[in-house]
NUZAMAR-58695 format. One record per residue: residue in three letters; x, y, z of N, C-alpha, C in turn. Coordinates in steps of 0.05 Angstrom, whole numbers. Each point is the difference from the previous one (the first is absolute). Layout:
N
<pt ALA; <X; Y; Z>; <X; Y; Z>; <X; Y; Z>>
...
END
This chain:
187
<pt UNK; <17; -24; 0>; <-17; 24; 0>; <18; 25; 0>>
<pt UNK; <-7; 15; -23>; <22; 22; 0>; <-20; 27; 25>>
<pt UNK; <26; 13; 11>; <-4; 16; 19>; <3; 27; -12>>
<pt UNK; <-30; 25; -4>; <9; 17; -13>; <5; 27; 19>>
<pt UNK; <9; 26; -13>; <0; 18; 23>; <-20; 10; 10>>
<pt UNK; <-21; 8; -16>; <-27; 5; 8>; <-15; -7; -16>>
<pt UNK; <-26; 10; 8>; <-28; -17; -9>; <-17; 28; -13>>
<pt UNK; <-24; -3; -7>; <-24; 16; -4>; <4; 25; 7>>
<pt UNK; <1; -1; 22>; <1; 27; 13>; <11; 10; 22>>
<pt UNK; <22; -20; -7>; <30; 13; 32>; <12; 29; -3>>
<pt UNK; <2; 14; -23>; <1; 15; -5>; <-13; 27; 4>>
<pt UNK; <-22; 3; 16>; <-18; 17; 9>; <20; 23; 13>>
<pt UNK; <24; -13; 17>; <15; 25; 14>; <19; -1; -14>>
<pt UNK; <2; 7; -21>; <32; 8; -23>; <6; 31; 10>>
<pt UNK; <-21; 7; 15>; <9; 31; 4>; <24; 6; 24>>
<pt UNK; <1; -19; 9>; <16; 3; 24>; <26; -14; -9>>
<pt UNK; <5; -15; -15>; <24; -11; -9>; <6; 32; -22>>
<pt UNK; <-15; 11; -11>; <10; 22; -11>; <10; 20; 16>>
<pt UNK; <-17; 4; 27>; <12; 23; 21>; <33; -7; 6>>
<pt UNK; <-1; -29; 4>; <32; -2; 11>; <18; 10; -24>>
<pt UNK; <-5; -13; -20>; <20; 15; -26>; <-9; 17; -5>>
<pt UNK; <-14; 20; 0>; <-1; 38; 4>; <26; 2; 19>>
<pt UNK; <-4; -5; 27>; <12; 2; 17>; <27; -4; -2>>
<pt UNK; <14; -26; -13>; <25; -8; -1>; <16; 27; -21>>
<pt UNK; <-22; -2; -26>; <12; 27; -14>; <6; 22; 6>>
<pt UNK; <-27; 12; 28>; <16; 19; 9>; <23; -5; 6>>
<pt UNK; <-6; -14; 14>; <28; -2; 29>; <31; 3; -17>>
<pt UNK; <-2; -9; -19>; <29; -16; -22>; <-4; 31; -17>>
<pt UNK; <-18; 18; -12>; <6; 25; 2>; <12; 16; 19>>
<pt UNK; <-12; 5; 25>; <15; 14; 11>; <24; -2; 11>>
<pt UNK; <9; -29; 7>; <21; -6; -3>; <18; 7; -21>>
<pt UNK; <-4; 8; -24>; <16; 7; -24>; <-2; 27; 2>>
<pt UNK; <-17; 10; 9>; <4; 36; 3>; <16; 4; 23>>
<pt UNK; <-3; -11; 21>; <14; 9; 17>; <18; -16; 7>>
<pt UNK; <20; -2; -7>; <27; -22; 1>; <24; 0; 26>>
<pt UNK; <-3; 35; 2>; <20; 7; 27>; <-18; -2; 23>>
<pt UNK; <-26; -6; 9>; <-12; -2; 18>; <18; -36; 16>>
<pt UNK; <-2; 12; 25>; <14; -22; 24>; <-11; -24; 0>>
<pt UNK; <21; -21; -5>; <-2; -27; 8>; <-24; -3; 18>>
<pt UNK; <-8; 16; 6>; <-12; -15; 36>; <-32; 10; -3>>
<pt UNK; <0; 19; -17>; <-16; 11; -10>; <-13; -19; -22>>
<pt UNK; <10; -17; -17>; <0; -18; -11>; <-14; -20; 3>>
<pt UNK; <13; -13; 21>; <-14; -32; 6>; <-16; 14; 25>>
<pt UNK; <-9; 22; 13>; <-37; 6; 8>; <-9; -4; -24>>
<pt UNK; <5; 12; -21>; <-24; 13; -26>; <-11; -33; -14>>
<pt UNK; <31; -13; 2>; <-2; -34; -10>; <-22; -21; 6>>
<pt UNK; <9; 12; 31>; <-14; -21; 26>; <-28; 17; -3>>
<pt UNK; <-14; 20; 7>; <-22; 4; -11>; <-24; -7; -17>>
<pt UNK; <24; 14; -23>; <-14; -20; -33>; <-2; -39; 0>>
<pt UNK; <21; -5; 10>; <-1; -23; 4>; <-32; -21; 18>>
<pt UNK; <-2; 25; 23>; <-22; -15; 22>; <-26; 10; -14>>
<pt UNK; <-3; 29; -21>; <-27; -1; -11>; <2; -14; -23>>
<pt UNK; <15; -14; -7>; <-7; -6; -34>; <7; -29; 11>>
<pt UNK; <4; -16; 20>; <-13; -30; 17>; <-31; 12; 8>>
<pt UNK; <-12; 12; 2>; <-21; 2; 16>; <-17; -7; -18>>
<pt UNK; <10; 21; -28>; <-19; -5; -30>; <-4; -30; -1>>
<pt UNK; <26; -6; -7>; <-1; -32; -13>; <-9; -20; 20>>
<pt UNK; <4; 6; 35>; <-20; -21; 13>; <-31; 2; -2>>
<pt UNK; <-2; 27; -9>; <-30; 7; -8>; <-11; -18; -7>>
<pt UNK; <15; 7; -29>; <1; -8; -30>; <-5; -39; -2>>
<pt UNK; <13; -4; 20>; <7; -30; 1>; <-34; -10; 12>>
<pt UNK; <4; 7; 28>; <-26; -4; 14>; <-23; 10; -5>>
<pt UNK; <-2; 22; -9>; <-24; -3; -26>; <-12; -12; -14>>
<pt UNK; <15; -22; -19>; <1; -18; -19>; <11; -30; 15>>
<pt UNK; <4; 5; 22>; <0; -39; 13>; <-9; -19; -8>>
<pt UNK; <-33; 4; -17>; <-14; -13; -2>; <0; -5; -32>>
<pt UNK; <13; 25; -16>; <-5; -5; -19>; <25; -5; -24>>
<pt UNK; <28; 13; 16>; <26; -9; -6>; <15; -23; 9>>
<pt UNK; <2; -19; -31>; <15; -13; 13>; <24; -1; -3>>
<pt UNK; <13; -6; 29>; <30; 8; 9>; <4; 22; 10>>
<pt UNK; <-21; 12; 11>; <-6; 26; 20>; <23; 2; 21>>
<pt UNK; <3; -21; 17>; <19; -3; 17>; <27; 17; -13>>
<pt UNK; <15; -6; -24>; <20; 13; -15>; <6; 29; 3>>
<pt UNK; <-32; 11; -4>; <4; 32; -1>; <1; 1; 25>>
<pt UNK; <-18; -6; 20>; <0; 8; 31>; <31; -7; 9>>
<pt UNK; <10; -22; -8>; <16; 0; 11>; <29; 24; -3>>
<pt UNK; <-4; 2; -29>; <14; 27; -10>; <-5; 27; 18>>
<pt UNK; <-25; 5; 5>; <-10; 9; 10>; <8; 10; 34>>
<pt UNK; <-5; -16; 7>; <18; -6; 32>; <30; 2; -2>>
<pt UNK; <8; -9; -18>; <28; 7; 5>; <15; 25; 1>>
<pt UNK; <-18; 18; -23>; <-3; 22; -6>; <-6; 17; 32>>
<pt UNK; <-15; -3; 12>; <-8; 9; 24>; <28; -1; 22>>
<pt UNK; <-4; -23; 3>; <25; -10; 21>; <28; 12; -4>>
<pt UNK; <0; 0; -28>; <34; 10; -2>; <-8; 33; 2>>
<pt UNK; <-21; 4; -5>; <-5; 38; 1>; <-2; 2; 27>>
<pt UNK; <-7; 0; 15>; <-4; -10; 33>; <34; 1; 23>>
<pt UNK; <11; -25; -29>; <27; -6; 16>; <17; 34; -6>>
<pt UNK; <3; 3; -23>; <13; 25; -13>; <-4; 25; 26>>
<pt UNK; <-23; 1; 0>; <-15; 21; 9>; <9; -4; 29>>
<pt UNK; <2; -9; 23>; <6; -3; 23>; <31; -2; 4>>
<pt UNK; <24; -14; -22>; <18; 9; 7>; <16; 0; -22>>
<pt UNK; <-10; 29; -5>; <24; 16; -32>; <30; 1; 7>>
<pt UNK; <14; 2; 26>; <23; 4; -3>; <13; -27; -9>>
<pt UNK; <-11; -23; 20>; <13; -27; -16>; <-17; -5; -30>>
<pt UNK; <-21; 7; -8>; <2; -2; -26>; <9; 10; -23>>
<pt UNK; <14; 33; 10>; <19; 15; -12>; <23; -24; -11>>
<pt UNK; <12; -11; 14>; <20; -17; -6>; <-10; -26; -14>>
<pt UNK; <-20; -17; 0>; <-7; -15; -7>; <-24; 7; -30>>
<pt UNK; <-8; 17; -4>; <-25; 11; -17>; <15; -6; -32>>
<pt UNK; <9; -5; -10>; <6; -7; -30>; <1; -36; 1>>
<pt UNK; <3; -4; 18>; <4; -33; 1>; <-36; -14; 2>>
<pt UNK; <-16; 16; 10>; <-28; 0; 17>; <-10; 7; -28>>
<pt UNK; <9; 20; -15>; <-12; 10; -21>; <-7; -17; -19>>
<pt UNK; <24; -9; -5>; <11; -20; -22>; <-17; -19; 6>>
<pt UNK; <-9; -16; 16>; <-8; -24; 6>; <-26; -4; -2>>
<pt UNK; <-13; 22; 15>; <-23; 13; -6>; <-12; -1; -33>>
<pt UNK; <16; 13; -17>; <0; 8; -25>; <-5; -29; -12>>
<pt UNK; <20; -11; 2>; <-4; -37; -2>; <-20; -6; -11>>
<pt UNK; <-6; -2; 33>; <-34; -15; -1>; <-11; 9; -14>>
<pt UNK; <-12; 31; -4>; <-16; 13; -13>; <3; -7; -25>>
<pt UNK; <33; -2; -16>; <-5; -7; -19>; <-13; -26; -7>>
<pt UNK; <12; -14; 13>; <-13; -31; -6>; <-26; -3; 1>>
<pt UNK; <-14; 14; 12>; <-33; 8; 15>; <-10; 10; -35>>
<pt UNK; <16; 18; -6>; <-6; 14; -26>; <-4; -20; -24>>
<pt UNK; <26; -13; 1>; <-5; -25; -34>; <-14; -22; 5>>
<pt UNK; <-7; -11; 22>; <-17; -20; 12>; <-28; 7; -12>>
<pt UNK; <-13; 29; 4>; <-22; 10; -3>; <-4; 1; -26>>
<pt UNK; <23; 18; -20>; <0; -6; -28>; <-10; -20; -10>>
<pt UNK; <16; -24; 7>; <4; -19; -8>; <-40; -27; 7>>
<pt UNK; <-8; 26; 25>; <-25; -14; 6>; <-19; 17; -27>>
<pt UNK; <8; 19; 0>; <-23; 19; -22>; <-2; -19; -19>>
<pt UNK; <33; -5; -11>; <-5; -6; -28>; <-19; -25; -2>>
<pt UNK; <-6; -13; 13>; <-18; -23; 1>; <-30; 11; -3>>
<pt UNK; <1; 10; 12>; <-37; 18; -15>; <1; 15; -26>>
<pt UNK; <30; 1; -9>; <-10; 15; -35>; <5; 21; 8>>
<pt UNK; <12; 9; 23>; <7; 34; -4>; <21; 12; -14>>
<pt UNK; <-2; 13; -22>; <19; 6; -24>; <22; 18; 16>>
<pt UNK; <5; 19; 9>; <23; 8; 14>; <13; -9; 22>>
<pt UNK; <-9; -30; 10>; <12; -21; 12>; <38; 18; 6>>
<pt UNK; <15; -5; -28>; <32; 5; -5>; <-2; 17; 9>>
<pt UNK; <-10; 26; 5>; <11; 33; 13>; <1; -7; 31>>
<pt UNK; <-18; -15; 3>; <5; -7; 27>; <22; -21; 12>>
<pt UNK; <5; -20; -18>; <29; -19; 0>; <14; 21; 5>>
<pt UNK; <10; 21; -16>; <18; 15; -14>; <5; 21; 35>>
<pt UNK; <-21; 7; 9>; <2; 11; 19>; <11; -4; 25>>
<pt UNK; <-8; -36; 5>; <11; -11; 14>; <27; 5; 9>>
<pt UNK; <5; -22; -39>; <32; -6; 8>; <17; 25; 0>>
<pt UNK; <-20; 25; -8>; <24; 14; 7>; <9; 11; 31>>
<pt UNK; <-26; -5; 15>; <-3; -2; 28>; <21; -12; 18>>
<pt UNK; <5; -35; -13>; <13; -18; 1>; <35; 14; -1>>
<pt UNK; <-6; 11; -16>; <35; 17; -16>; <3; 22; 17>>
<pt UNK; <-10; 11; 8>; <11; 15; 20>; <8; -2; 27>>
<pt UNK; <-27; -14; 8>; <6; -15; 29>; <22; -21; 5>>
<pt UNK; <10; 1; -18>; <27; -24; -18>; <24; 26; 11>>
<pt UNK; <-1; 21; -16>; <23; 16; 1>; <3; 9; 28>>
<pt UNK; <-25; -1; 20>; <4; 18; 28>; <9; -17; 17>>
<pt UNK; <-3; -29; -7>; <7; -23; 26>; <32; -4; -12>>
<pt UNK; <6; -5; -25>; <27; -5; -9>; <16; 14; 11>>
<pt UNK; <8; 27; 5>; <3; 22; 7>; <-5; 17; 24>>
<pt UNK; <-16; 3; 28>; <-2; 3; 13>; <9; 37; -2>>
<pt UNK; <33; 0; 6>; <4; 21; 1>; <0; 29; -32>>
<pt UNK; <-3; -21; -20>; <-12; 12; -19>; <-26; 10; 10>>
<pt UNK; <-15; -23; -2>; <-25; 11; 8>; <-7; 20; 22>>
<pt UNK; <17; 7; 21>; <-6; 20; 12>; <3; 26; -7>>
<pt UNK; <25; 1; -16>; <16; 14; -16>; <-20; 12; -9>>
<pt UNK; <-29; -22; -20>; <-4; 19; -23>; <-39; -11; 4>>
<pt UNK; <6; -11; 35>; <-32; -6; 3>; <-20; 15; -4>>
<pt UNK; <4; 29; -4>; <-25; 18; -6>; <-5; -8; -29>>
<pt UNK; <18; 3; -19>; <-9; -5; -24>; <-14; -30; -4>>
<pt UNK; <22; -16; 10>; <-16; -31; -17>; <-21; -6; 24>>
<pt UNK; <-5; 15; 23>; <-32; -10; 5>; <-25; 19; -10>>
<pt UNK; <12; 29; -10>; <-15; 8; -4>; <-11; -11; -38>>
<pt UNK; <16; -16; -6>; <-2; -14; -26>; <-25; -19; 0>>
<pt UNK; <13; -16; 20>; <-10; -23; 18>; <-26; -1; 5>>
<pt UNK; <-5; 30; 14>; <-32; 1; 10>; <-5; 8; -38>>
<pt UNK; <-8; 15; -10>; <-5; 9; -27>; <-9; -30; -3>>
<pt UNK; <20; -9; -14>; <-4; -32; -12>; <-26; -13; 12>>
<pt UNK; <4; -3; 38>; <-29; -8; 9>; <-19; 14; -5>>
<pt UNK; <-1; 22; 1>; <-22; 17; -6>; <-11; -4; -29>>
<pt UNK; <12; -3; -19>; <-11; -3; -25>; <-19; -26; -2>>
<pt UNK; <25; -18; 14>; <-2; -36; 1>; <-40; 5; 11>>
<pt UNK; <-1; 7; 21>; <-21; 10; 15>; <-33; 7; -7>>
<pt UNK; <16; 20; -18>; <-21; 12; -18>; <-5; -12; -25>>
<pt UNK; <14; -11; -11>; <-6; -18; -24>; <-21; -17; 9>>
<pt UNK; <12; -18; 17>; <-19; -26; 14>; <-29; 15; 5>>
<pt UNK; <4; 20; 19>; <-29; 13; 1>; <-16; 2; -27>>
<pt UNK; <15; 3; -16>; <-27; 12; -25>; <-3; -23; -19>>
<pt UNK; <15; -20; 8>; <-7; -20; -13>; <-17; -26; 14>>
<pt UNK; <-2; 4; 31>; <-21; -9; 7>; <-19; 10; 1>>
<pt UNK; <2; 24; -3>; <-22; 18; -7>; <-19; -9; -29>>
<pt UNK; <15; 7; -22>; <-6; -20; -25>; <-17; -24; 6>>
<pt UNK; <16; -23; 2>; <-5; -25; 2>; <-22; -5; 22>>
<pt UNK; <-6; 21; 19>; <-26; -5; 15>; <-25; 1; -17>>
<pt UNK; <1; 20; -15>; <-17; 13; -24>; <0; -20; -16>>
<pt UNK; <16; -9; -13>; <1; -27; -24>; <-20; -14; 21>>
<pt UNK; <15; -20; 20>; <-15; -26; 9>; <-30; 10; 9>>
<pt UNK; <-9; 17; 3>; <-32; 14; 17>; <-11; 2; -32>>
END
């Protein structure tokens, strides 16, 4: 029995998987505008974005319990998202030192989270399926360059997370409007 990602009408809250990628784009904008703003300053704004855009996706998840399957996936994304915004957020000085490694790893998952989902679209016939591969792995490719590198990545962590978030944010918003779509097709 093949297991799909959603059904009829799991898609009802695509709006809130869109708020988090609004959200990540900000974030990965202003991070690119403002580049000399403080480390510390940083992973708050991180850890923040991080604990509302888990809140979306546990929404998002628990919302659709009933009607996504493999719900658990996003919640769990979801929660992690929370917890590491949570962890960040209570103690920035040791994550000052540790925050490109946290990043990186972070980024990971997401990516993998990202071509997993592609890769679930394309099974319902969704034609821009690849922009979303494409988004992934480039997800995958960065979070690649911040863990390889550590002190690169601190070096130059405003830019490649503010890359980083962008990438989710798009990743984000794509998915949104294409479950958006595909709700409309299957109804």
């Amino acid at each position: 029995m093949k297991t799909t990602y959603l059904n009829n009408d799991a898609a009802q809250y695509w709006w809130l998987m869109f708020c988090s990628g609004v959200l990540f784009i900000g974030l990965g904008i202003w991070m690119l505008a403002a580049p000399v703003s403080s480390y510390l300053s940083l992973s708050l704004l991180f850890a923040f974005g991080m604990i509302f855009a888990g809140i979306f996706e546990v929404t998002f998840s628990v919302s659709n319990r009933k009607r996504l399957h493999g719900w658990g996936w996003t919640l769990s994304g979801g929660l992690i998202d929370i917890f590491l915004g949570g962890y960040l957020l209570n103690l920035p000085l040791l994550t000052m030192v540790i925050m490109p490694v946290i990043i990186g790893l972070w980024m990971l998952f997401r990516g993998f989270m990202a071509i997993s989902s592609s890769i679930e679209l394309r099974a319902y016939g969704v034609l821009d399926w690849a922009w979303l591969l494409l988004t992934g792995i480039l997800i995958v490719i960065l979070s690649v360059l911040i863990i390889a590198d550590p002190l690169f990545g601190a070096i130059n962590i405003v830019v490649w997370t503010a890359f980083a978030f962008l990438l989710s944010g798009i990743f984000r918003i794509l998915l949104s409007l294409q479950l958006r779509s595909l709700a409309r097709n299957l109804s």
